[in-house]
KEDREN-909420 format. One record per residue (C-alpha): residue number from 1; x, y, z. Coordinates in nm, 4 decimals. Example, Ala and Ser with C-alpha at 12.3 -4.5 7.8 and 13.67 -1.06 7.14 Angstrom:
     k         c1         c2         c3
     1     1.2300    -0.4500     0.7800
     2     1.3670    -0.1060     0.7140
***
This chain:
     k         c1         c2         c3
     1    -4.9032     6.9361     6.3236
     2    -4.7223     6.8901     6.6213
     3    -4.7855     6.4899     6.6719
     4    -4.7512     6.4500     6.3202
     5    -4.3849     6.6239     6.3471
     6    -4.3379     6.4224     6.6843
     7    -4.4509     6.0555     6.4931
     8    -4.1828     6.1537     6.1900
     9    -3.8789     6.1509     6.4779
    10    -3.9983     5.8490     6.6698
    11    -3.9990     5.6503     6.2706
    12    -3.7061     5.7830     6.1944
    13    -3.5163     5.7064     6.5066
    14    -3.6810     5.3377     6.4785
    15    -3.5360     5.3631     6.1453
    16    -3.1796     5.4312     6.2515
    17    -3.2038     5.1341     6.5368
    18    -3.3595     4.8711     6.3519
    19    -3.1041     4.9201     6.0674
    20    -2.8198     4.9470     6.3648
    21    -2.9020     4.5855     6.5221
    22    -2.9534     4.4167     6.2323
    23    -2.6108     4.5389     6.1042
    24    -2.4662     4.4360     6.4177
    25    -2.6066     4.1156     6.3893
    26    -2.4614     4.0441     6.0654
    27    -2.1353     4.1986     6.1555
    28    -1.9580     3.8920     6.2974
    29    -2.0224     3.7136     5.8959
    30    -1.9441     4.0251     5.6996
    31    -1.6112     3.8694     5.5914
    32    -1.8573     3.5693     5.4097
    33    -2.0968     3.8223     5.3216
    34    -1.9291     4.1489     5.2179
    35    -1.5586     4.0879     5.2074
    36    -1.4795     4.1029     4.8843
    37    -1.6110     4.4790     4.8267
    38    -1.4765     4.6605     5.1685
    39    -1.1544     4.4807     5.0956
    40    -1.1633     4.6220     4.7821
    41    -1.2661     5.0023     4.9246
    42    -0.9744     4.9731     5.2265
    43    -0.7297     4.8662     4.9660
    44    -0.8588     5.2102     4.8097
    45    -0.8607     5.3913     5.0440
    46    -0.4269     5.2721     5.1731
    47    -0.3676     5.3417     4.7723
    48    -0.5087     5.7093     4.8429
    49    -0.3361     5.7631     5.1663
    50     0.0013     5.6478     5.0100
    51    -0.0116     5.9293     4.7495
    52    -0.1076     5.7155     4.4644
    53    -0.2613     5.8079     4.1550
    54    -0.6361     5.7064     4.0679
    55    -0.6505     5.5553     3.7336
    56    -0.2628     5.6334     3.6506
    57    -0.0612     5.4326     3.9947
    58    -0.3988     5.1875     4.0155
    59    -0.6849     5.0730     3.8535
    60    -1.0303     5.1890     3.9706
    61    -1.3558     5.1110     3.8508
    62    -1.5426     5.3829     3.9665
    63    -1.6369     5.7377     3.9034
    64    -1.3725     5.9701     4.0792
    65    -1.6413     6.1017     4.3126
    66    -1.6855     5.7572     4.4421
    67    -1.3717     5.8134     4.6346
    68    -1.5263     6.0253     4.8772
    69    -1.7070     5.7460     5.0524
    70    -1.4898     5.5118     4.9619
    71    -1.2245     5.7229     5.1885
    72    -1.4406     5.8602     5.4742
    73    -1.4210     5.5885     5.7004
    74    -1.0103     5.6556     5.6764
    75    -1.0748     6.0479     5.8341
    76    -1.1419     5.8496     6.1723
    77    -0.7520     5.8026     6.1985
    78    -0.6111     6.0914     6.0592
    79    -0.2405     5.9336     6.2250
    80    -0.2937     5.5963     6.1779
    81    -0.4805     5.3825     5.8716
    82    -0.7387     5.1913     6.0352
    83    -0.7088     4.7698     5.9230
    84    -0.9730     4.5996     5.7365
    85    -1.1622     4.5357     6.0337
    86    -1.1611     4.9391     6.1599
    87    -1.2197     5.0688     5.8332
    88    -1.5756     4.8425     5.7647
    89    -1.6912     4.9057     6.1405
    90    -1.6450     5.2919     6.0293
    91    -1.7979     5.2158     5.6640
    92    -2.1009     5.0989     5.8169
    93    -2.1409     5.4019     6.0622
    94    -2.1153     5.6301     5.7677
    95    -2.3861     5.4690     5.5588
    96    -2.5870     5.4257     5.9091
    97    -2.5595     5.8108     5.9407
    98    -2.6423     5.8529     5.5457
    99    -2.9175     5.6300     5.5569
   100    -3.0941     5.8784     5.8170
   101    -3.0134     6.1614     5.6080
   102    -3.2423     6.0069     5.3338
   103    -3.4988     5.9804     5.5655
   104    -3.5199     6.3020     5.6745
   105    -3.4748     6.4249     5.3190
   106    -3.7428     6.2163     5.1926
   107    -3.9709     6.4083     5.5312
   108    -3.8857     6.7153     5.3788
   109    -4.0841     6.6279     5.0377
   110    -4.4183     6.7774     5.0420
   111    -4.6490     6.4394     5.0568
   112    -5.0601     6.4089     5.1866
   113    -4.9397     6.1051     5.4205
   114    -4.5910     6.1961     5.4768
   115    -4.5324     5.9496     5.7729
   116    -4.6964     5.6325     5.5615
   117    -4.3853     5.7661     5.3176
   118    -4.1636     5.6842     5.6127
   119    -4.3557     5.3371     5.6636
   120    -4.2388     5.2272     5.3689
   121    -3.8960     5.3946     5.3688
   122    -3.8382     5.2387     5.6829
   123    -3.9744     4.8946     5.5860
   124    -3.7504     4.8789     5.2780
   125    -3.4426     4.9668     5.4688
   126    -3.4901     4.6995     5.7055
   127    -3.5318     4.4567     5.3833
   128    -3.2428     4.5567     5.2428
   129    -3.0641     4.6021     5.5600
   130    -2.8346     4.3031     5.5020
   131    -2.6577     4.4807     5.1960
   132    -2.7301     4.8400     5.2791
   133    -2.4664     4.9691     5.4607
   134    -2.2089     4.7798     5.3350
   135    -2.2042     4.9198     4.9606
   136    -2.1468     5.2822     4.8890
   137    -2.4330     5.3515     4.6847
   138    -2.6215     5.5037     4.9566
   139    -2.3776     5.8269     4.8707
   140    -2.4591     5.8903     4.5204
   141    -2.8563     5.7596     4.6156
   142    -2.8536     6.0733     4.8241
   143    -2.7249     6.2349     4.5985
   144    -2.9792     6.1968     4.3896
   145    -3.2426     6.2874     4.6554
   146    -3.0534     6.6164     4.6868
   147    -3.1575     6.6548     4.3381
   148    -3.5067     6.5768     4.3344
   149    -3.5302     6.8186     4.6345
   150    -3.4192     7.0623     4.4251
   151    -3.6719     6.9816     4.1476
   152    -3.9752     7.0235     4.3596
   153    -3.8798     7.3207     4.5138
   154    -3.8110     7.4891     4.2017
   155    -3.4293     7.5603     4.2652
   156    -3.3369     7.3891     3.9203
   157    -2.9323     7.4748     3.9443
   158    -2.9240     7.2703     4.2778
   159    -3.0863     7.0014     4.1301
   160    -2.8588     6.9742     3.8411
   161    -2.5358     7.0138     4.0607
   162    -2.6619     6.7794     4.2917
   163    -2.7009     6.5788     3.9366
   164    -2.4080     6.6166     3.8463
   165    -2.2295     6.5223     4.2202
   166    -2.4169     6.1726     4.1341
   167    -2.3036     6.0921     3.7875
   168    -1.9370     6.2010     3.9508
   169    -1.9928     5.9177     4.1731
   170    -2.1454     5.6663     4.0173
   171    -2.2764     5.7322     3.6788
   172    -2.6391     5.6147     3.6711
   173    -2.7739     5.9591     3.7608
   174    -2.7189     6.0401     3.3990
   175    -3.0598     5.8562     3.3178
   176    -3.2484     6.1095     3.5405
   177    -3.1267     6.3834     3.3603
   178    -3.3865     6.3749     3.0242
   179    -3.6545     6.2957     3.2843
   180    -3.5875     6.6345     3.4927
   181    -3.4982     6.8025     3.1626
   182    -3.8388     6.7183     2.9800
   183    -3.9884     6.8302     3.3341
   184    -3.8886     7.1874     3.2366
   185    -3.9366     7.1858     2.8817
   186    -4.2717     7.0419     2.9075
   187    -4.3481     7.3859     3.1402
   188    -4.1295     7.6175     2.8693
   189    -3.9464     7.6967     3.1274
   190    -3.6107     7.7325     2.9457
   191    -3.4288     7.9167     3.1868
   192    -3.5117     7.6516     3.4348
   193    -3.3559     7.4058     3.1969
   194    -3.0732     7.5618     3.1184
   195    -2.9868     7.5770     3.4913
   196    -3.0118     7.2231     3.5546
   197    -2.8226     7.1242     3.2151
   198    -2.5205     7.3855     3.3071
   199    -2.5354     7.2326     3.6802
   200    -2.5420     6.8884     3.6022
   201    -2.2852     6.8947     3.3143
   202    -2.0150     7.1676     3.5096
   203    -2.0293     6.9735     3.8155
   204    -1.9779     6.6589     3.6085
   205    -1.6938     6.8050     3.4320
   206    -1.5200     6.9848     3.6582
   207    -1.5462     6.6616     3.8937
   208    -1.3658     6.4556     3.6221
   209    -1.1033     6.7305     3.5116
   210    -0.8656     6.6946     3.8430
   211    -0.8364     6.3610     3.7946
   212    -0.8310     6.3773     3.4126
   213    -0.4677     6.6289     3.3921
   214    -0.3405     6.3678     3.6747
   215    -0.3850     6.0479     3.5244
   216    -0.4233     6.1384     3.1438
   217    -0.5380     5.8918     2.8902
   218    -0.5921     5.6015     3.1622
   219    -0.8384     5.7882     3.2687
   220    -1.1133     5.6710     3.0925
   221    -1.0425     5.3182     3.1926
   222    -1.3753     5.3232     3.4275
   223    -1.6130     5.3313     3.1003
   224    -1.4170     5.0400     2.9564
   225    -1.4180     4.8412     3.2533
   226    -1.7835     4.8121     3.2245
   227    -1.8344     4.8130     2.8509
   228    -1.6004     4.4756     2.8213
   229    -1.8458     4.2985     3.0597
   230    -2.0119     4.0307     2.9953
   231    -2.4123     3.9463     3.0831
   232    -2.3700     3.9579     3.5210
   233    -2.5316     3.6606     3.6706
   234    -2.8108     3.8308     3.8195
   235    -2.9150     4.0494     3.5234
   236    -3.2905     3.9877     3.3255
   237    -3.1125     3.7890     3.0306
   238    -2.8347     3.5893     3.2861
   239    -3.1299     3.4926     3.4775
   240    -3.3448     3.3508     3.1950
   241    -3.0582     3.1463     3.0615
   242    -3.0139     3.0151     3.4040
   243    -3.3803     2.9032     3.4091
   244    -3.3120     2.7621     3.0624
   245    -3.0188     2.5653     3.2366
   246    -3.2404     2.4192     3.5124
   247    -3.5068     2.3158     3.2753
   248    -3.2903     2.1646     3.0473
   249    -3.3456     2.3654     2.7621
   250    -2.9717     2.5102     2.6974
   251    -2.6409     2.4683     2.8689
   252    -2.5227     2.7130     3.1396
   253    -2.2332     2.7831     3.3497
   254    -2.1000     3.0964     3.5778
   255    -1.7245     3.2243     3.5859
   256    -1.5655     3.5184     3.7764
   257    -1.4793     3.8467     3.6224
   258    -1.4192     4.2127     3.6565
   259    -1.4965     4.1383     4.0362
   260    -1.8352     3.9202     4.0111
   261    -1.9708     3.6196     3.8253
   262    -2.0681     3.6314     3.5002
   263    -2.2507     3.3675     3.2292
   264    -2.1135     3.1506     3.0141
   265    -2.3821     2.9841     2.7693
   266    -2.3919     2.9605     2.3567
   267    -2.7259     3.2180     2.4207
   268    -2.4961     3.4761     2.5870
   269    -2.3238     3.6603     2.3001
   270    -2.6433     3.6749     2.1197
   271    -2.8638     3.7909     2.4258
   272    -2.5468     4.0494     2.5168
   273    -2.5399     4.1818     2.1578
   274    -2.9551     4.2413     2.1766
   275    -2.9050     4.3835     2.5037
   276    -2.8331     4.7560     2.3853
   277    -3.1021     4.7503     2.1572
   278    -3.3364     4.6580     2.4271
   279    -3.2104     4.9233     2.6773
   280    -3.2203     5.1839     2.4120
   281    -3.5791     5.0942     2.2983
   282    -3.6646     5.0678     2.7302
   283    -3.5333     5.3884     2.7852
   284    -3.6709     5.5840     2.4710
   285    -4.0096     5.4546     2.5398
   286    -3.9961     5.5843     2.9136
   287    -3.8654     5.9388     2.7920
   288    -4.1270     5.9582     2.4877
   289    -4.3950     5.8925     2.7629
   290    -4.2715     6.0711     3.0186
   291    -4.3120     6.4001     2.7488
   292    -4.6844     6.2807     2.6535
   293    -4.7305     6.3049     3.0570
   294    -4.5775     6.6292     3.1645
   295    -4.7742     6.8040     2.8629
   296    -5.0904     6.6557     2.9995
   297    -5.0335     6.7633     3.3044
   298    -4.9487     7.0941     3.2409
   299    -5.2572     7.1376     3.0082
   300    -5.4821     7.0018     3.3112
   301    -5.3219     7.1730     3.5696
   302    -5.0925     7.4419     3.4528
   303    -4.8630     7.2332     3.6336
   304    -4.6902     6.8945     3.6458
   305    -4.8031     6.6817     3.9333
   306    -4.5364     6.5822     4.2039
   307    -4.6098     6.1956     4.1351
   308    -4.5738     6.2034     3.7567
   309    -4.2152     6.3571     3.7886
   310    -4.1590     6.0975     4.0944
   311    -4.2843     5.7740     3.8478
   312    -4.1032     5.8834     3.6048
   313    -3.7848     5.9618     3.7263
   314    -3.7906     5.5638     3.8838
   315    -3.9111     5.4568     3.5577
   316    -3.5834     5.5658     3.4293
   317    -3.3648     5.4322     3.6826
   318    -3.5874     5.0977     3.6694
   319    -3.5780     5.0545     3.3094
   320    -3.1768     5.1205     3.3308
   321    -3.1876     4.8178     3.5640
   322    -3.4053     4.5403     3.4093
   323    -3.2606     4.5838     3.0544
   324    -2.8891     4.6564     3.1739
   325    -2.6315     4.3628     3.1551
   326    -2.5305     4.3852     3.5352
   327    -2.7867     4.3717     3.7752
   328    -2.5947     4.3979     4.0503
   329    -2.7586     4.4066     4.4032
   330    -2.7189     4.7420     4.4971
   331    -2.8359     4.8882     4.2577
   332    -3.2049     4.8449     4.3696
   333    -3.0567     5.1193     4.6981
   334    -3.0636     5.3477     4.3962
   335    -3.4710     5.3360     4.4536
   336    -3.5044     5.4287     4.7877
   337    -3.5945     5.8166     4.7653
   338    -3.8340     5.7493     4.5024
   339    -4.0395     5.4394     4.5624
   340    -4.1198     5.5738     4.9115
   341    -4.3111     5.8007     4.7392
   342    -4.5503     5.5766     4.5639
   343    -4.8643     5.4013     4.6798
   344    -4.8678     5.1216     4.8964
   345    -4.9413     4.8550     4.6026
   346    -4.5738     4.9517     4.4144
   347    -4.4251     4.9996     4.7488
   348    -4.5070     4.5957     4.8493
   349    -4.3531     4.4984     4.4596
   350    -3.9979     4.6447     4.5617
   351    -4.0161     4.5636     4.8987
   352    -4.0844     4.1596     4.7866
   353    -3.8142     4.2298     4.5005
   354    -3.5961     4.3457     4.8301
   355    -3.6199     4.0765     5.0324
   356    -3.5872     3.8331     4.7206
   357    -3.1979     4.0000     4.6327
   358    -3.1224     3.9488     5.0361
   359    -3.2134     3.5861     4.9575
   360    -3.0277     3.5076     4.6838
   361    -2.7649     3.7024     4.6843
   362    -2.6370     3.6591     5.0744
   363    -2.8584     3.3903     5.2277
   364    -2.8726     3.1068     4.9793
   365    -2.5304     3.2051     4.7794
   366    -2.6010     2.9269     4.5343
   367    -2.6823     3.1371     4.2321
   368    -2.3634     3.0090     4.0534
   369    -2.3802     2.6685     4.0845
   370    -2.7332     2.7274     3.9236
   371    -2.9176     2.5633     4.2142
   372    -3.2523     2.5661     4.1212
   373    -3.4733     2.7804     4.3993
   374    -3.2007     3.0502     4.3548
   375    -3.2748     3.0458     4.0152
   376    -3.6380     3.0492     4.0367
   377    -3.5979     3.3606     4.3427
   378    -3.3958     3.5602     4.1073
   379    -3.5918     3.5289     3.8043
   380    -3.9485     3.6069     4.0054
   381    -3.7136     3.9309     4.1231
   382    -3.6317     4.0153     3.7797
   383    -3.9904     3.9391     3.6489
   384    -4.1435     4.1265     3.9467
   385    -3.9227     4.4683     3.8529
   386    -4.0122     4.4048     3.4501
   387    -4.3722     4.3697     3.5488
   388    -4.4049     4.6670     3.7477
   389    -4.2377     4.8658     3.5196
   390    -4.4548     4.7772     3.2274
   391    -4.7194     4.8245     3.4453
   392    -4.6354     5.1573     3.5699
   393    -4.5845     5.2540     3.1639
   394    -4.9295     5.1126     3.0655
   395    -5.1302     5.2942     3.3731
   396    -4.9568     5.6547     3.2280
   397    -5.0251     5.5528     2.8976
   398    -5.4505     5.4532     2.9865
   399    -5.4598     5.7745     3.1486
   400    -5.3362     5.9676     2.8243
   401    -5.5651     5.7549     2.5735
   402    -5.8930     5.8079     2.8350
   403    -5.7492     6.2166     2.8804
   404    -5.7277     6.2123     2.4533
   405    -6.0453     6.0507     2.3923
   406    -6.2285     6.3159     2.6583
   407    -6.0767     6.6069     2.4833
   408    -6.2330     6.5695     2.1298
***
């Protein structure tokens, strides 16, 4: 017990360093790299400090909650606002410091092979190091762990506050709630549901409701931000009518909007009008299965295994990727606390997906001028993610047909 304790330290501080020089070495080309978006959170973060309005005095994109993070970095200098180049040195400490967090979070699950767990979490941080610490996802990701903590250790109101912090922030969390809610339901544990639906959609609420009485009507303007987008460059159906475009099979171009480029093709208002349909059908499929699998397990086991609640709550976030319209490249941080969880063949799908966004996205930077390898890395990505979610959905579903077939 002792050298197993002992091993967890010595990976997580060798988690914290590797991350630490590798975002010191890319710290000297973070204007080329991440410019755009810590610009974008230190202009924030000056509108806050000025006394100005969210939503009403200036436009923001983001949950309210998002401002937390976004504004950290800015409690360094209480006095003085740090400049651009103060304010991302102390962005990237933050997430350095949150990124450790998750690790030790994700030691606290209960797990056979808990330090292989912190293999791979280690292994995909260093993958993803080059965009990690520079977005502010890594807030509402552990977030999220906060709630699955909660979940397994059967403190259910936790779990949906720690929900609800998450959706405040950035809004995906809202796809793990039916997962965690058909986790309790499946047990008849209604009290235990009711607790994480009154924690998740309080906190939520009572997040927004500051911000709401301040800024009135505009502030809703975050949900139409993103529902007037267009199909993001990187998403599934962007990427297969880029593919189209390098194959000659349909005519493709890429313009910038609503902060990141976009597709312009005759196949992308009828591939961004399917797209809903799609996510919707994604999604419902996950959550039907998802039921058929916590049932099982409770009528096997009288409980519902630790991995089936882990699979599916990443089915849901993955499936919210792969069919979404913006695929931007954070969003695969959102997986950390959960695909550390999984075996080592998943783990090595993500991990290649990883390294694959790093690629395009901030080494080869040609993805708009449809150059053809970072067409072909992206869609591989994208086909890699599709693929492992269908395959993750077809494994539950063999199990259920062999379990059904055994039973009569």
């Amino acid at each position: 017990m002792k050298h197993r304790s002992l091993g967890i330290i010595v990976l997580l501080i060798l988690q914290f360093l590797l991350l630490t020089f590798i975002s010191l070495g890319i710290f000297p080309q973070y204007q080329s790299w991440h410019g755009f978006d810590l610009q974008h959170y230190h202009r924030i973060s000056l509108y806050l400090q000025q006394g100005l309005i969210p939503y009403r005095d200036f436009l923001l994109e983001y949950p309210p909650l998002a401002l937390i993070p976004i504004l950290i970095p800015q409690w360094l200098s209480p006095q003085v606002p740090l400049d651009a180049v103060d304010y991302a040195i102390g962005f990237v400490l933050e997430n350095l410091i949150l990124t450790s967090l998750m690790g030790v979070g994700i030691a606290l699950i209960p797990h056979p092979r808990p330090q292989q767990t912190l293999v791979g979490y280690l292994l995909l941080t260093v993958l993803l190091a080059p965009l990690l610490p520079w977005r502010y996802d890594l807030f509402p990701t552990l977030l999220t762990l906060g709630g699955l903590l909660g979940m397994i250790f059967n403190f259910p109101l936790l779990a949906g506050v720690a929900l609800g912090l998450g959706i405040a922030t950035k809004l995906y969390p809202v796809v793990l709630l039916p997962i965690w809610g058909l986790y309790f339901a499946a047990s008849r544990d209604w009290r235990g549901l009711g607790k994480l639906s009154l924690g998740a959609i309080a906190t939520t609420l009572l997040s927004f409701l500051p911000f709401w009485l301040l800024a009135g009507d505009s502030f809703t303007s975050f949900l139409t931000y993103h529902k007037d987008r267009g199909l993001q460059i990187e998403s599934l159906w962007a990427g297969l009518i880029s593919l189209g475009h390098v194959l000659g099979l349909t005519e493709a171009s890429s313009e910038m909007n609503f902060g990141a480029q976009h597709i312009v093709s005759p196949l992308a208002s009828p591939l961004l009008t399917l797209q809903p349909v799609l996510f919707l059908g994604m999604m419902l499929v996950i959550y039907g299965l998802a039921a058929l699998t916590f049932r099982q397990d409770i009528q096997q086991c009288q409980w519902i295994k630790l991995q089936s609640l882990v699979v599916f709550s990443l089915l849901s976030l993955l499936g919210f990727i792969v069919t979404n319209k913006v695929f931007s490249p954070q969003y695969l941080i959102w997986l950390l606390p959960f695909v550390s969880l999984l075996r080592w063949p998943a783990v090595t799908v993500v991990g290649v997906s990883f390294a694959l966004t790093t690629t395009v996205s901030f080494v080869t930077r040609q993805l708009r001028l449809m150059y053809p390898l970072s067409v072909v890395m992206l869609n591989v990505r994208n086909i890699l993610l599709l693929g492992l979610v269908l395959f993750l959905l077809f494994s539950f579903y063999k199990k259920l047909k062999i379990t059904s077939k055994n039973m009569l």
